[in-house]
C-alpha positions as CSV (number, residue, x, y, z in Angstrom):
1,X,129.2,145.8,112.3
2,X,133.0,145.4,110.8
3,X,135.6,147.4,113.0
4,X,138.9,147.3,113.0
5,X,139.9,147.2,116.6
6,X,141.1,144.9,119.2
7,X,138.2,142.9,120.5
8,X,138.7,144.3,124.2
9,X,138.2,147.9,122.2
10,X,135.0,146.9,120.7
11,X,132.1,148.4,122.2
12,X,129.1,148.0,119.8
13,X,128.0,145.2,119.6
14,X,124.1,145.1,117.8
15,X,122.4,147.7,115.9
16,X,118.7,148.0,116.5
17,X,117.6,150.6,114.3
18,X,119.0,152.2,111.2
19,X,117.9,155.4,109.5
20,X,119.0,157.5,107.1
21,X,119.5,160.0,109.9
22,X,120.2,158.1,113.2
23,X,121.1,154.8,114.1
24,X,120.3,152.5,117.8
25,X,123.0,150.5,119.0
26,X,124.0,148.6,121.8
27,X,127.3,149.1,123.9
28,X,128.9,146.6,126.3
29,X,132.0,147.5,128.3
30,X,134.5,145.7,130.1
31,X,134.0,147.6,133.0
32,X,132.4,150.5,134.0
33,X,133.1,153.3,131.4
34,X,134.7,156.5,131.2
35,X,133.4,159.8,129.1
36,X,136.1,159.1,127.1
37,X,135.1,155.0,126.4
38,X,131.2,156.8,125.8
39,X,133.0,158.8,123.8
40,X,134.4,155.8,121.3
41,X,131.7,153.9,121.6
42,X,129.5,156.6,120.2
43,X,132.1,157.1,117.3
44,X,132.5,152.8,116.8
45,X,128.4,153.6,116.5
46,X,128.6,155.4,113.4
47,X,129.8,151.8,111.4
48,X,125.6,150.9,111.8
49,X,124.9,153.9,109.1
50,X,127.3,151.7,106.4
51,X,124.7,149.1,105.3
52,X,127.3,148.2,102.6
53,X,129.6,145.1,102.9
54,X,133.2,147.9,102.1
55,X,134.7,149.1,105.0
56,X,135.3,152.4,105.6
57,X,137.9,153.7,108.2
58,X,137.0,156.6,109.8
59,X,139.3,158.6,112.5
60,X,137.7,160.0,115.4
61,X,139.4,163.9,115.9
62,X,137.1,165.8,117.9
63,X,134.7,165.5,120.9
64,X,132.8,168.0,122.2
65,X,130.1,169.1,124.9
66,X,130.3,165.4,126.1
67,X,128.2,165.8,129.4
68,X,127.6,163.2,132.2
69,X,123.7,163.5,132.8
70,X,123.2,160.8,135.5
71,X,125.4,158.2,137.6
72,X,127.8,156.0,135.7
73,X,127.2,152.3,137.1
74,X,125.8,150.1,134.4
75,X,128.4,148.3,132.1
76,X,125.4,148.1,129.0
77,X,124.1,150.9,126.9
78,X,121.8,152.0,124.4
79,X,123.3,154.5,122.2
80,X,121.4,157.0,119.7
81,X,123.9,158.8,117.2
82,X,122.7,161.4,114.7
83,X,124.2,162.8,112.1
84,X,124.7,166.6,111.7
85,X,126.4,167.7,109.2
86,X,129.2,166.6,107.1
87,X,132.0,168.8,104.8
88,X,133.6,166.6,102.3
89,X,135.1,163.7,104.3
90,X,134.6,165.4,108.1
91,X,131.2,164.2,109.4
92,X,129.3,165.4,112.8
93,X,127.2,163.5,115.0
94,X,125.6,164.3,117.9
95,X,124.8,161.4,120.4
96,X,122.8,160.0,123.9
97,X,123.4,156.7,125.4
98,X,120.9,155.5,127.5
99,X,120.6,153.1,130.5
100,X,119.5,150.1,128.5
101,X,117.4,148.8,131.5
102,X,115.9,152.1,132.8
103,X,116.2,154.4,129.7
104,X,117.3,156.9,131.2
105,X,120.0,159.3,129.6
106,X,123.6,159.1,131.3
107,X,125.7,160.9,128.7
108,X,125.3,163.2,126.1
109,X,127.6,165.0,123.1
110,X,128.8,165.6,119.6
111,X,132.0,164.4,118.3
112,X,133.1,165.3,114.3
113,X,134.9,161.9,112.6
114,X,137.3,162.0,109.2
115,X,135.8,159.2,107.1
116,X,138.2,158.2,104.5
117,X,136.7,156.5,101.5
């Protein structure tokens, strides 16, 4: 995965499973995230869909119906982005991240992301 951020602002860290509709990745945070760091990492999640070597920057401009489902306590995570829809360079996901030990759901949410190519 090839992001341009500061390596305290990386989140994902391995993808698992790629499809042409949803990608698996992991999540490791420094401490004990925020919705907002869920948030990110979901959007730093969407780099596992570009199997190509170019990198694309994308800008992250909307979150929305981000819900906290269970306790917050874990620092690792198993995300499961989707994409939605896209509109020429504006592309929606929706998203779960998962206790990676116990699977269950923690948060939930969509967020929209202006890819430019």
């Amino acid at each position: 995965m090839t992001l341009p951020h500061g390596a305290l602002l990386v989140f994902a860290k391995k993808v698992f499973v790629c499809t042409e509709d949803y990608v698996v990745v992991e999540c490791v945070f420094p401490c004990v995230p925020t919705l907002a760091m869920f948030l990110e990492a979901a959007a730093q999640c969407t780099s596992g869909f570009n199997t190509k070597e170019d990198v694309k920057m994308g800008f992250l401009t909307m979150g929305k119906d981000v819900k906290r489902l269970d306790d917050i306590v874990k620092t690792q995570y198993q995300f499961k982005v989707y994409k939605n829809v896209h509109i020429a360079q504006y592309h929606q996901f929706d998203f779960e991240a998962s206790c990676k030990k116990t699977g269950l759901k923690v948060v939930s949410g969509s967020f929209t992301l202006q890819i430019k190519v």
